[in-house]
N, CA, C and O atoms as CSV, one atom per row, in Angstrom:
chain,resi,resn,atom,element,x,y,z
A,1,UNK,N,N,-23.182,2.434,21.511
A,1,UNK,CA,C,-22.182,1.425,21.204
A,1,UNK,C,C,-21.003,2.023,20.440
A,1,UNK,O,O,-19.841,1.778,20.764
A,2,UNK,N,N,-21.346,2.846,19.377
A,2,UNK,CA,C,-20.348,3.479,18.389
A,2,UNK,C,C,-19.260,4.533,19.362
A,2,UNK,O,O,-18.129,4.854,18.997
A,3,UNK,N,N,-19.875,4.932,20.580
A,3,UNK,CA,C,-18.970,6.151,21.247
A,3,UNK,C,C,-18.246,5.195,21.900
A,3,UNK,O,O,-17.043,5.450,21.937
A,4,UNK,N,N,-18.644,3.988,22.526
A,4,UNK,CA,C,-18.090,3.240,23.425
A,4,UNK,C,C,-16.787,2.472,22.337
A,4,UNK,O,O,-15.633,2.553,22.758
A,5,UNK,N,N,-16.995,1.851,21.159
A,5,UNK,CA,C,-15.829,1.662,20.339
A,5,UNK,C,C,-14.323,2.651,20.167
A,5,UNK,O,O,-13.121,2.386,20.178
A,6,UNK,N,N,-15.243,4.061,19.988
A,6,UNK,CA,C,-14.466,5.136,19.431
A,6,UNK,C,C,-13.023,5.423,20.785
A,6,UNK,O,O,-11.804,5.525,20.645
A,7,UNK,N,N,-13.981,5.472,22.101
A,7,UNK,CA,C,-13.499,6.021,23.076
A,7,UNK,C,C,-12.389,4.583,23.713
A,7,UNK,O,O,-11.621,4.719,24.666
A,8,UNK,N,N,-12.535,3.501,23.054
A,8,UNK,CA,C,-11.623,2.613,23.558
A,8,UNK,C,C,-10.447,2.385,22.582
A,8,UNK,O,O,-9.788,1.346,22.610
A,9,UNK,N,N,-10.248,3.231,21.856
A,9,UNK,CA,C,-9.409,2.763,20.653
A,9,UNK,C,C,-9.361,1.647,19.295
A,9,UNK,O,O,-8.512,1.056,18.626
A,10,UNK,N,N,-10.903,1.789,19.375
A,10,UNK,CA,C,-10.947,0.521,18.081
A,10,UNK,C,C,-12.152,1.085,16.956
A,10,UNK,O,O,-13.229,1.626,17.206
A,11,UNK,N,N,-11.637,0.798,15.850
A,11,UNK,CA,C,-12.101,1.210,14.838
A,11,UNK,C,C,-14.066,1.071,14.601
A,11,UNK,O,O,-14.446,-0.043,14.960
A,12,UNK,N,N,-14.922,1.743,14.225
A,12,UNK,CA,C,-16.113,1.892,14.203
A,12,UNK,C,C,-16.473,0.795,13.391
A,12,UNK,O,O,-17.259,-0.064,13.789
A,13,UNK,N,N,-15.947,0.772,12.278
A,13,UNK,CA,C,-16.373,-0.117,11.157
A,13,UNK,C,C,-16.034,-1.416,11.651
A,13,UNK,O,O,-16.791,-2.197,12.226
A,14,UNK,N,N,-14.393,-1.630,11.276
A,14,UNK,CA,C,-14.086,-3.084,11.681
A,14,UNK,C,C,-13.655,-3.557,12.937
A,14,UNK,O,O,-12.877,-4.498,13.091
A,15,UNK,N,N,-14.296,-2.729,14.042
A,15,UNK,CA,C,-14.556,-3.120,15.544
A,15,UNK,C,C,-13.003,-3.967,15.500
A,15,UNK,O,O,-13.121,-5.135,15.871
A,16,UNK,N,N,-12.024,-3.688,15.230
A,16,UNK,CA,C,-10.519,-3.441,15.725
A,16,UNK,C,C,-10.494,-2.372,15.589
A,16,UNK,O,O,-11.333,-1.523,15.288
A,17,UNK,N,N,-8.260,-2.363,16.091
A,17,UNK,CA,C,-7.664,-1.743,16.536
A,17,UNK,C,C,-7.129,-1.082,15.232
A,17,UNK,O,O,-6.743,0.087,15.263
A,18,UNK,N,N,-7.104,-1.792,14.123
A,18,UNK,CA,C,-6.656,-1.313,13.098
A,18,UNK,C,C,-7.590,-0.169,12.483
A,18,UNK,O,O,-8.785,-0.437,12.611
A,19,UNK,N,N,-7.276,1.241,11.742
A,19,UNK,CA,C,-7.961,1.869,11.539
A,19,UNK,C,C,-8.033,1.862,10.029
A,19,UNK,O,O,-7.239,1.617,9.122
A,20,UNK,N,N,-9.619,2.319,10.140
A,20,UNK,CA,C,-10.204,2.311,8.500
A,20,UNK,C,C,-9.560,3.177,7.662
A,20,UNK,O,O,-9.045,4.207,8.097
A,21,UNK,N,N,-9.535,2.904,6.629
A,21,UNK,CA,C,-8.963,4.541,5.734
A,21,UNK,C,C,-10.166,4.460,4.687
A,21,UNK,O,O,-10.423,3.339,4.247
A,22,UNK,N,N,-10.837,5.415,4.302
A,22,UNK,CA,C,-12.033,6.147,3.176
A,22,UNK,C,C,-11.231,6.272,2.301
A,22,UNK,O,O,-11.666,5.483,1.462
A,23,UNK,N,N,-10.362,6.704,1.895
A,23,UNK,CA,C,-9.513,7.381,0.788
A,23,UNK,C,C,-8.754,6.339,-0.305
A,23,UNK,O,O,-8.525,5.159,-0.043
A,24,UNK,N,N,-8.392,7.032,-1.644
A,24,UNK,CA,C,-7.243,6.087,-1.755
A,24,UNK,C,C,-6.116,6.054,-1.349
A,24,UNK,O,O,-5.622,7.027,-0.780
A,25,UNK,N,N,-5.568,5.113,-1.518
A,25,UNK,CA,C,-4.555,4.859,-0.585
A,25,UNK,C,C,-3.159,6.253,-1.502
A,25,UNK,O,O,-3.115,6.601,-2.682
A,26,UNK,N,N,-2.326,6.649,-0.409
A,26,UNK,CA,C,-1.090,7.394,-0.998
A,26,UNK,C,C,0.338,6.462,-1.477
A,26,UNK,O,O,1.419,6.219,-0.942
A,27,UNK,N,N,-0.422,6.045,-2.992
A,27,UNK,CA,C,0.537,4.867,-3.252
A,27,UNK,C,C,2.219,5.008,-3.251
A,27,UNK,O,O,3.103,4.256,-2.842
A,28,UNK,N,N,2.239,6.277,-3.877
A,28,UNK,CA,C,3.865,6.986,-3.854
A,28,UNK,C,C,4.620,6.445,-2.168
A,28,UNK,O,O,5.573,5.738,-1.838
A,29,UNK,N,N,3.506,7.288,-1.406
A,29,UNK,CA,C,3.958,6.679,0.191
A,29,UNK,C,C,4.410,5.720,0.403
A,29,UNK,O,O,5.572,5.556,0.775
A,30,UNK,N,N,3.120,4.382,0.104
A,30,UNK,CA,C,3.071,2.750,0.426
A,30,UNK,C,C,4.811,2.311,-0.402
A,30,UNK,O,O,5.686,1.637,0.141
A,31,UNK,N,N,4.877,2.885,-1.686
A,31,UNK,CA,C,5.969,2.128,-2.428
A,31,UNK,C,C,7.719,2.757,-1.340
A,31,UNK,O,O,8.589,2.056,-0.823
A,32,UNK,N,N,7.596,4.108,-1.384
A,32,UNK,CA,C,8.372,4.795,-1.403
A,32,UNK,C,C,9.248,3.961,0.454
A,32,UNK,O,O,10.388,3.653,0.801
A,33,UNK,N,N,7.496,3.926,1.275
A,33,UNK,CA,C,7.939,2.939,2.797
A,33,UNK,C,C,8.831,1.680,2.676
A,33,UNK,O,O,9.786,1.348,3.378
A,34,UNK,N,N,8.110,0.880,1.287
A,34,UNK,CA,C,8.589,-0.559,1.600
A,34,UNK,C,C,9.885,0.164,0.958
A,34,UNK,O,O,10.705,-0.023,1.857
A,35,UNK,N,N,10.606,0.922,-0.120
A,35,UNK,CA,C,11.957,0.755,-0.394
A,35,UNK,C,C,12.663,0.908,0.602
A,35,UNK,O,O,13.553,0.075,0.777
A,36,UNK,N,N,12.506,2.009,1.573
A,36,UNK,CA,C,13.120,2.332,2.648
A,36,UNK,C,C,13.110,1.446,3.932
A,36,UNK,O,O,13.897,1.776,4.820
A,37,UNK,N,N,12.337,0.394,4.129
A,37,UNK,CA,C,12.492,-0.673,4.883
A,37,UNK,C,C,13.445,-1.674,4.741
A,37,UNK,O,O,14.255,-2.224,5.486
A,38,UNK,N,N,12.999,-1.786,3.144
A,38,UNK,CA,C,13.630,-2.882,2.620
A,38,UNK,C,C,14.725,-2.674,1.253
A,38,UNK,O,O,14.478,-3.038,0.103
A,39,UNK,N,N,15.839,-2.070,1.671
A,39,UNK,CA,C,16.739,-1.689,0.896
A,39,UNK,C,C,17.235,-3.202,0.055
A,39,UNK,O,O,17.068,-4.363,0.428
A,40,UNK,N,N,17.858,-2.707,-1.127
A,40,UNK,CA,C,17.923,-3.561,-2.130
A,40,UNK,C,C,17.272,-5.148,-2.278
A,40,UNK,O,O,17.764,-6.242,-2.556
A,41,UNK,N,N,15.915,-4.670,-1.941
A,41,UNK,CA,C,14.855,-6.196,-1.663
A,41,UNK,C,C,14.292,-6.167,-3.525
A,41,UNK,O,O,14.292,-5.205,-4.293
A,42,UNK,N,N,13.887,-7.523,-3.764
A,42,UNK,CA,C,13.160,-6.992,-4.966
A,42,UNK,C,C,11.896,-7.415,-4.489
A,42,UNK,O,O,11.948,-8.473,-3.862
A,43,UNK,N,N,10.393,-6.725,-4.639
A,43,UNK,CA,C,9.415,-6.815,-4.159
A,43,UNK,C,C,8.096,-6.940,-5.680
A,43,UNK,O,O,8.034,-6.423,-6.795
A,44,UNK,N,N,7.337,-7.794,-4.992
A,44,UNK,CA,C,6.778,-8.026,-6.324
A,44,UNK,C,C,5.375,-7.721,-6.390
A,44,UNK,O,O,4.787,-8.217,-5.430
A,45,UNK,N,N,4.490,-6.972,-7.311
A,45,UNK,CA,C,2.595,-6.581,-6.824
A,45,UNK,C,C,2.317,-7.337,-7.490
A,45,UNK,O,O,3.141,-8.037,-8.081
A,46,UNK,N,N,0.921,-7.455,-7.626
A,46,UNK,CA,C,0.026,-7.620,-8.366
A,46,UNK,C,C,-1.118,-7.469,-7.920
A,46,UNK,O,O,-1.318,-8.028,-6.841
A,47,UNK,N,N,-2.305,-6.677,-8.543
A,47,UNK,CA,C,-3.284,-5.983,-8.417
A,47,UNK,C,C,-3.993,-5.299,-9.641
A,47,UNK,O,O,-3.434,-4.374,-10.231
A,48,UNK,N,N,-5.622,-5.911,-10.136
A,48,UNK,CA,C,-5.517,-5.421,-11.338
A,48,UNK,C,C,-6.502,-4.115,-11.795
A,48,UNK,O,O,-6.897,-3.870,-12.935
A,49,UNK,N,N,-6.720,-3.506,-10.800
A,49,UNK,CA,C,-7.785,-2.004,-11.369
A,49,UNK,C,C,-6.783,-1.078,-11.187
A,49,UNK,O,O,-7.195,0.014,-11.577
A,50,UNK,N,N,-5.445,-1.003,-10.695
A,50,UNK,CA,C,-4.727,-0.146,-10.284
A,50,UNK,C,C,-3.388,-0.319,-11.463
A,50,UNK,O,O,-2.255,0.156,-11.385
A,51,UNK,N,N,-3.790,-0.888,-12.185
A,51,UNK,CA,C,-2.619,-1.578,-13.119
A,51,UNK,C,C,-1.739,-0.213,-13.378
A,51,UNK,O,O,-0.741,-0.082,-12.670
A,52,UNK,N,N,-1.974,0.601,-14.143
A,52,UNK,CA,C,-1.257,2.406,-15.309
A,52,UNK,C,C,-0.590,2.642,-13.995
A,52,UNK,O,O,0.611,2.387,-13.903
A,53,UNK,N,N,-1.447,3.244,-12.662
A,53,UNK,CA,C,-1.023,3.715,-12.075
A,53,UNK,C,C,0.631,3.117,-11.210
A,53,UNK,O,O,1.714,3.655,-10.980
A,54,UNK,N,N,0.029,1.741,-10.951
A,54,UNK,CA,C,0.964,1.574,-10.343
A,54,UNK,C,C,2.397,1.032,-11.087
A,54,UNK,O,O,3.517,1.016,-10.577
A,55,UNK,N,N,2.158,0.762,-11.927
A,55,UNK,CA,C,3.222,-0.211,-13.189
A,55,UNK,C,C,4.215,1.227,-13.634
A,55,UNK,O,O,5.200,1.186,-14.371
A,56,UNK,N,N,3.707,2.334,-13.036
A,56,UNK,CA,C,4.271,3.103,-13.540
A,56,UNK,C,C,5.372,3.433,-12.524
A,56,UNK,O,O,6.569,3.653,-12.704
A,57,UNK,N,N,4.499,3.402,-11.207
A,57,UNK,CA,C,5.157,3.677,-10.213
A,57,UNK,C,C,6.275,2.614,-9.583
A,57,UNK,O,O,7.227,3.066,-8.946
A,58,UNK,N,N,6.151,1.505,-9.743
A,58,UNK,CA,C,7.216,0.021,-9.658
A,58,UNK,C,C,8.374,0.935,-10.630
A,58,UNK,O,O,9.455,1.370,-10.232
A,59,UNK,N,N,7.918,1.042,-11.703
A,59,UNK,CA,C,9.603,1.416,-12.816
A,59,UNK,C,C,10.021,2.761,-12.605
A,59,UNK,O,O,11.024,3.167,-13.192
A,60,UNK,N,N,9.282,3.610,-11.728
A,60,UNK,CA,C,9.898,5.044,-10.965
A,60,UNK,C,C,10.817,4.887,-10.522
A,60,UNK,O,O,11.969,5.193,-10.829
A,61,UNK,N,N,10.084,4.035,-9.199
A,61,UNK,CA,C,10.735,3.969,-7.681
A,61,UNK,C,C,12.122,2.669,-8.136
A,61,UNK,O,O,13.319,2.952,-8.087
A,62,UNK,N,N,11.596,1.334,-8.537
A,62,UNK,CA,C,13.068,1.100,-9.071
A,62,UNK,C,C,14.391,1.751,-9.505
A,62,UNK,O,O,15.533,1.477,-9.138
A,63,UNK,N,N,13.945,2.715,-10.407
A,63,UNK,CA,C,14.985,3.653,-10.551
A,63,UNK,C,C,15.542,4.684,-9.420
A,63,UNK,O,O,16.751,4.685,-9.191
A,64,UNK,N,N,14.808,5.428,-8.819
A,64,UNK,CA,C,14.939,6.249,-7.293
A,64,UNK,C,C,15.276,5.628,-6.510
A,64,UNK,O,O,14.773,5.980,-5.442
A,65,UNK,N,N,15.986,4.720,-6.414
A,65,UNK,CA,C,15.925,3.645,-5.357
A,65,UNK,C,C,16.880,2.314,-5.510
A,65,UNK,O,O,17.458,2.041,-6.562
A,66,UNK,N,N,16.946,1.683,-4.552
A,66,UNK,CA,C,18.118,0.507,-4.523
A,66,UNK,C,C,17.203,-0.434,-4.526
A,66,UNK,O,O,17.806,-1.507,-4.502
A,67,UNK,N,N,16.000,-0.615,-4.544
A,67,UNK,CA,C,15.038,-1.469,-4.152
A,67,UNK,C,C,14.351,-1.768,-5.743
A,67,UNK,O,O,14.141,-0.884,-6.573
A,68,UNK,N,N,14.103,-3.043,-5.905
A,68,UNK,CA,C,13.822,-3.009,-7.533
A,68,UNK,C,C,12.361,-3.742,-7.081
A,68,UNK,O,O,12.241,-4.558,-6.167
A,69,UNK,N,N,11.401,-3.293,-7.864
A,69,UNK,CA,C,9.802,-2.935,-7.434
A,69,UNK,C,C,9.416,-3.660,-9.227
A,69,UNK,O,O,9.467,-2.953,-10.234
A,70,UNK,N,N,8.994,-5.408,-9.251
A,70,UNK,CA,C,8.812,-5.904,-10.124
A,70,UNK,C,C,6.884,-5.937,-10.498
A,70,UNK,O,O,6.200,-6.789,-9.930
A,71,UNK,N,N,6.292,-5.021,-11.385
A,71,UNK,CA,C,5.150,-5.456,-11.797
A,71,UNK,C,C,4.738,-6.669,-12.519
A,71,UNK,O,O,5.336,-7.273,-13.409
A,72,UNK,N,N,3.665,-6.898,-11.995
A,72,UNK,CA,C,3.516,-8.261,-12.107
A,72,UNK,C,C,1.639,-8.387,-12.461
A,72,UNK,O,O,0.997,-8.524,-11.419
A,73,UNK,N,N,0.941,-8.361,-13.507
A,73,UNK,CA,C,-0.395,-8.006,-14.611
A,73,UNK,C,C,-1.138,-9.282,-14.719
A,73,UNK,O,O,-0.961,-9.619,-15.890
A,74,UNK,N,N,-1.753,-10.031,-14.235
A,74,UNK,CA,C,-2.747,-11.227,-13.650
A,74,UNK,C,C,-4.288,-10.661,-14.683
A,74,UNK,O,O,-4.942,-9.698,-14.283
A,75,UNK,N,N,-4.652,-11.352,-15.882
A,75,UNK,CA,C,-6.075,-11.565,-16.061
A,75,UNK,C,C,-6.700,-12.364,-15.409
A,75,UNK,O,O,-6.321,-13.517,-15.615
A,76,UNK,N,N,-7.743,-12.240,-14.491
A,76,UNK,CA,C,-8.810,-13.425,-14.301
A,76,UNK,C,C,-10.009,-13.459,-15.494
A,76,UNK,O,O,-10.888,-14.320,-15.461
């Protein structure tokens, strides 16, 4: 079954087309894509185990950029 998924173009795990990623994600990438899509957009996260990393990276790329990248810190 698993070769027959592989060999049709759909993902093993979530039996789509979309593919899995193992890794963490290359957040610099993810931020650095949406500025360049979306020139002077203001775009807003929130997400909370990734908080240092990324709060850091919103007030980088704001600056590198025409695109202003607002963090946004949610307790449940």
């Amino acid at each position: 079954m698993w070769a027959r998924l592989f060999k049709n173009g759909v993902d093993v795990v979530s039996e789509s087309r979309i593919k899995t990623h193992f890794a963490r994600p290359n957040w610099r990438k993810v931020f650095t894509d949406l500025a360049t899509q979306n020139p002077s957009a203001r775009i807003g996260k929130l997400i909370s185990p990734l908080t240092k990393t990324l709060k850091q990276l919103c007030h980088k790329l704001s600056l590198e950029t025409t695109t202003r990248f607002h963090f946004h810190k949610e307790n449940f």
